[in-house]
N, C-alpha and C positions, 0 to 999 in steps of 0.2 A: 658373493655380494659384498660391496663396501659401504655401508650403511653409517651415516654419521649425525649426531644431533648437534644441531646448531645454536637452536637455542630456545628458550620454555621463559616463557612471557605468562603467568596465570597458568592458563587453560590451553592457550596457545603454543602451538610445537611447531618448529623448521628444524627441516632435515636433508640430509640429502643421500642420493645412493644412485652406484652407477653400477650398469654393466660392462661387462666386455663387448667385441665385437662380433662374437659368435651370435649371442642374442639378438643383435642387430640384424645380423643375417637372416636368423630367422624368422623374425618378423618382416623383410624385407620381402621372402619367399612369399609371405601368407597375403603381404601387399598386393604382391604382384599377383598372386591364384586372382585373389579377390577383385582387381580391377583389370587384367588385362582384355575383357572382354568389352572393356569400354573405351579402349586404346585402339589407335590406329595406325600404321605407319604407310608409307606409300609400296606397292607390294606384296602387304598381306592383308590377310583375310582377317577380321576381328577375333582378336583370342590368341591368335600366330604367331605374332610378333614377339622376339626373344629380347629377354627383359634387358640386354642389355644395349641394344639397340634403342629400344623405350626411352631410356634413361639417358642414354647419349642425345635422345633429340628434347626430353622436357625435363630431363636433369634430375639427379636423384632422387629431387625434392621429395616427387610426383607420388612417393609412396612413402615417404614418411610419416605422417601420420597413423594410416592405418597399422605400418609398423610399431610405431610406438605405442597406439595404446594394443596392440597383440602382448607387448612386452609386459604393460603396465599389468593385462590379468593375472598372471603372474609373480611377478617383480615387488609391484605394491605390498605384496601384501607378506610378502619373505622379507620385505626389510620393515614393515612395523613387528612384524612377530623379534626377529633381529633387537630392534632397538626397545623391546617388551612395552609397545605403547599401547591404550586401550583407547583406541581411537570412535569418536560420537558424531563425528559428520564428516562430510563427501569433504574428500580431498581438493584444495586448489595446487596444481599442477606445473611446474616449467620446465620444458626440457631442454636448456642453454644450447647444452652440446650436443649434436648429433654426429658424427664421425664414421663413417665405415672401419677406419684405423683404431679410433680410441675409444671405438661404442657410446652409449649416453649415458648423460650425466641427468641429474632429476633431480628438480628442488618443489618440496613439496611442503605447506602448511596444513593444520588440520587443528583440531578441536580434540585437548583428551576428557575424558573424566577427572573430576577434580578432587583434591587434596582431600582425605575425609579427616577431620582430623572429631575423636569421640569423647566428649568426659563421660559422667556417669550412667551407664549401661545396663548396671545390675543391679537390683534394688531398687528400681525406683518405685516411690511411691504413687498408686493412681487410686481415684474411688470406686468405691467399691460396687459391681456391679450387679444388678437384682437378676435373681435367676427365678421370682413366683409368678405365675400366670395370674391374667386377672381375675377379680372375682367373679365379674360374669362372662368369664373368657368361653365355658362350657357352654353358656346361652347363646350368646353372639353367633357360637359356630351352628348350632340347632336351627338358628331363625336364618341363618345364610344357606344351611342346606335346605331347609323349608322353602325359602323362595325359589333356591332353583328349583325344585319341582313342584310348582304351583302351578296351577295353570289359569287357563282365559275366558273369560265368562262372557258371552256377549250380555250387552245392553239395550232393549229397543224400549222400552214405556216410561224412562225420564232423559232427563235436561243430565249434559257432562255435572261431573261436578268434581273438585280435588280431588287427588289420587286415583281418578280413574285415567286408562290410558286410550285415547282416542287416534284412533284414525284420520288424519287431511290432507289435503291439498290446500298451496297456499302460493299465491305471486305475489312477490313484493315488490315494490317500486321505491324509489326517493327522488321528490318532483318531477311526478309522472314517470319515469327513466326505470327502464329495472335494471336492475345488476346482480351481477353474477352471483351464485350461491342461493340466489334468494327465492326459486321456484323447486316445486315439488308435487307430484301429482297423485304421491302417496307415502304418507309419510306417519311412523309410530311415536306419538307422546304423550309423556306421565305428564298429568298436570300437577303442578306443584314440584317436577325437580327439578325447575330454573335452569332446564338444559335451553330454553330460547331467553335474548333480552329483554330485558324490560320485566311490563306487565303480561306481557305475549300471553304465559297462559292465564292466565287470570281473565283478561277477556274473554275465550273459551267456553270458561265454565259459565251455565246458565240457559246457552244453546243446544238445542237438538237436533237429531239425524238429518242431514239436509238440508242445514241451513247452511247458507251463505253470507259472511258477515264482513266487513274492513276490522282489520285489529291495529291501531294506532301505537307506534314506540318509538321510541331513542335509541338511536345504538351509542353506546358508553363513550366518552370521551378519548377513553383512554384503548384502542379495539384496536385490532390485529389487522386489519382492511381500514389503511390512513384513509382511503376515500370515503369511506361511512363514517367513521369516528366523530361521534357529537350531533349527528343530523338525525333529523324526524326522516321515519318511514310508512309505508301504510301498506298492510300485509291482506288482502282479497283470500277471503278461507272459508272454506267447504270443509264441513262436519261428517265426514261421510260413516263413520262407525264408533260405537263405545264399549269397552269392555272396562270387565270388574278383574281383577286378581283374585283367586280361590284359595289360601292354602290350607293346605292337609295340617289334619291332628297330630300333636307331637305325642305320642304314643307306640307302646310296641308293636304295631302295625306298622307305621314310620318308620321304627330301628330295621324291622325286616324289610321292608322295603328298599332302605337306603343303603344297608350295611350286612354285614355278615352276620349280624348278630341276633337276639331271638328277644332280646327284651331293652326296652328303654335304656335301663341303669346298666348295661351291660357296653349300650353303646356310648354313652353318656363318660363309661370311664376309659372306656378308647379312645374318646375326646382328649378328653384330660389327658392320659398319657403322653398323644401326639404333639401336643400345647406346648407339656411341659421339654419335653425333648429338643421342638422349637424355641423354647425360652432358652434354655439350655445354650443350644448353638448359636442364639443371639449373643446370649452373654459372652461364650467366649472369644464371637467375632470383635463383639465392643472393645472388649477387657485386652486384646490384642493389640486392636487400632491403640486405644488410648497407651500402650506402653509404647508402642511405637511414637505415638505424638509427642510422649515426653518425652524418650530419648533424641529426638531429633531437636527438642528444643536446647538439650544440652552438647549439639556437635556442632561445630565451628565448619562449613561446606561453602564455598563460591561456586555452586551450580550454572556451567553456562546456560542463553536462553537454548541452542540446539537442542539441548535436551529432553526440553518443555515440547519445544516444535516435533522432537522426534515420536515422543509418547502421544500427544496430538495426533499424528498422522496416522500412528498403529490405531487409535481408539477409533476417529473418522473410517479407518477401512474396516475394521472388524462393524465395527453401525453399518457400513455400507453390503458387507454380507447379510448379518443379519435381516436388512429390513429387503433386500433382494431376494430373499426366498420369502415373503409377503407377497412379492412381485412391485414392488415398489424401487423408484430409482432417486438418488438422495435427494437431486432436484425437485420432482414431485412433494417428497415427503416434505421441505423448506417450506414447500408453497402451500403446504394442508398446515403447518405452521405460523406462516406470515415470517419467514425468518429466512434467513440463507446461510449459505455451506461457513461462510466465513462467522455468522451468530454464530452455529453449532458449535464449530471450534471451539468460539469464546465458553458457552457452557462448558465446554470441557475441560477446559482451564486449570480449573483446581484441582481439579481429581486428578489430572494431569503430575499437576505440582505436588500432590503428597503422594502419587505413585513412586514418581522420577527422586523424592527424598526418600521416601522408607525404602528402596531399593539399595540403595545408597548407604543407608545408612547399616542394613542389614547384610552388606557384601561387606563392611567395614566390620563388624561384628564377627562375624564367620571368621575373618583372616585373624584378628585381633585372639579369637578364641582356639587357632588350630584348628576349624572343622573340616572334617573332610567327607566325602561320599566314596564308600566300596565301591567296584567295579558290580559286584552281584545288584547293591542298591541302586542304581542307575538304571539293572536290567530290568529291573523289576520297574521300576517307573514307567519304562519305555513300552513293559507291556499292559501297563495299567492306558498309559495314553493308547495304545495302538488297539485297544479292546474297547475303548470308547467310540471307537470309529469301525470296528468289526473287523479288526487286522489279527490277523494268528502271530504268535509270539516271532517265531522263527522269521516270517518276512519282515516282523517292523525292524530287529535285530539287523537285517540286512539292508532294511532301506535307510537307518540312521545313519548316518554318517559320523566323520570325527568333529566335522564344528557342532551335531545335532546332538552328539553325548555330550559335549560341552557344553552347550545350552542347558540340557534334562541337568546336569549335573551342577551347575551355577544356579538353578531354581531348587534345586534340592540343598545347597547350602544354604541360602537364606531360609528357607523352612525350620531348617534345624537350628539357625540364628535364632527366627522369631521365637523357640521354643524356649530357647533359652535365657532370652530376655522376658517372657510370661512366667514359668517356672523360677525366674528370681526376684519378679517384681511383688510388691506388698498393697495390698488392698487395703484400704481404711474408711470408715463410715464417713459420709461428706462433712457433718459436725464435727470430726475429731480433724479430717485436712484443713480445715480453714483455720483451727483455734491452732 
């Protein structure tokens, strides 16, 4: 490999690197596997024809490509390892020279990772984070597991009224015209959780079983469906059921029922416990983020955009697994929205942009600090990941490869970066930071 750097503009790298003509060759072979059965000479049968007949009548050309990029899977990537470059986007490509005699030559731009350059790291100061549950943290959780198990009382000898949750069917229109979303021929709602616009349910209440009414409203000015935003509509609604919400006593009856436990105060400091553990691992998520955020306020970085784009496109696909075992496809999901794939992006933006910094800033750290990962802590990673997915140690061991321990093992030095920026940073009460 003759690998040479040309020159480094920012972020920007030109380079160049050639092979011999041995390589040539062999990509010339994989050309020719690869197309000869779309070649034809006069003579032979498709496939038959010897390549260098081919070439005598459409000229070497005819397989250079597919040669060269055979070469590029390759090639590429033994001359950035060569020139130790830590390359962030798809190469642009030239390959001048092609030569049977003098093999090619390849002039190639690309995007690195940029300069980190870090002032203060350790020590710094951030405020200090609360680690107590609230005071009615213990209630709040009692009356959320009370509701879930409440159940549904029907209603037949009055009129709805607030907070009950009624059964309808309902067609909307706007001037005479229905549009979509707007019908339903059974549908559950609380009155009173302004889950419809307007006064929707307020009109509602007052009505009983069987009635049939128009319920008159505005959709918001400001609404996800431009073609409703701001106009009057008139919603045709049938009453057809009412129920009440029942819940259960909160008592030792309750605690056994819901939980393991045999008496109220027993479950009550289970609560508590879980709360506080939850508090806990809030705090030290916050207390993390925020040393990160100062340190990055104090490193000097020209992060190109690829980078933002690249973290973007990992976040978009991981959404798009996740909401695909939903059974949702992203396009659907935009349109349940009112937004599209190019919004989502934008939401993703930021988090984008302090992913793509604290990475950065935490691989700067690591190197800065001498850290490094054993060969045993790596394996042990590999089998924490491949046990989350029900893989036995010994196969994930074989299915990781050398760039995938590289991976597990670039995420395990920022780990032990982050720690060591938490472990020296200083907490101070918010009165004592600002004075």
């Amino acid at each position: 490999m003759n690998a040479k750097l040309v020159s480094k503009e920012g972020n920007i790298v030109k380079f160049t690197f050639e092979v011999g003509p041995e390589k040539l060759e062999e990509g010339m072979v994989y050309a020719y596997n690869k197309n000869k059965n779309k070649l034809s000479l006069p003579g032979f049968r498709k496939g038959k024809a010897p390549r260098k007949l081919i070439e005598a009548e459409y000229g070497p050309e005819v397989f250079y490509d597919d040669a060269v990029n055979f070469v590029l899977n390759t090639e590429y990537e033994v001359a950035v390892k060569e020139l130790e470059l830590d390359v962030v986007s798809r190469p642009d490509i030239d390959a001048p020279v092609i030569d049977k005699k003098e093999g090619i030559k390849f002039e190639v731009e690309v995007t690195v990772k940029p300069e980190v350059k870090l002032g203060q790291y350790k020590g710094v100061e951030i405020e200090k984070v609360e680690t107590a549950i609230p005071e009615d943290g213990v209630e709040n959780e009692l009356k959320r597991v009370q509701e879930q198990n409440s159940r549904l009382i029907a209603v037949e000898d009055r009129a709805a009224q607030m907070g009950d949750i009624v059964n309808i069917s309902f067609d909307g229109k706007v001037d005479g015209v229905a549009f979509e979303g707007g019908q339903s021929d059974s549908y559950d709602l609380t009155l009173g959780s302004h889950s419809f616009i307007d006064t929707f349910e307020d009109q509602i209440a007052g009505h009983s079983i069987g009635d049939t009414f128009d319920v008159n409203v505005t959709f918001p000015e400001k609404y996800q469906a431009e073609d409703l935003a701001g106009k009057a509509a008139v919603f045709t609604v049938e009453l057809k059921g009412i129920n009440v919400k029942e819940l259960p006593e909160i008592n030792d009856e309750f605690a056994q029922d819901v939980s393991e436990f045999e008496t109220l105060d027993e479950y009550k400091a289970s609560i508590e416990g879980k709360l506080k553990e939850t508090a806990e691992a809030n705090a030290k998520q916050i207390k993390s983020d925020r040393v990160i955020d100062k340190v990055i306020e104090n490193t000097e970085m020209d992060i190109p955009e690829v980078m933002y784009e690249n973290k973007i496109d990992q976040m978009i696909n991981d959404f798009k697994n996740n909401i695909a075992s939903q059974g949702l496809s992203i396009d659907v999901y935009c349109q349940y929205l009112g937004t599209t794939v190019e919004g989502l992006r934008s939401s993703f933006r930021e988090s984008a942009e302090k992913s793509v910094k604290a990475r950065l800033v935490l691989e700067a750290v690591a190197a800065a600090e001498n850290i490094d990962a054993t060969e045993e802590e790596i394996d042990e990673q590999i089998e924490k990941i491949a046990s989350s997915y029900g893989i036995e140690k010994e196969k994930a061991l074989e299915i990781f490869k050398e760039d995938d321990r590289r991976n597990v093992k670039g995420d395990l030095l920022v780990q032990k970066a982050a720690k060591v920026l938490e472990d020296s940073s200083v907490e101070v009460q918010a009165d004592k930071k600002e004075a």
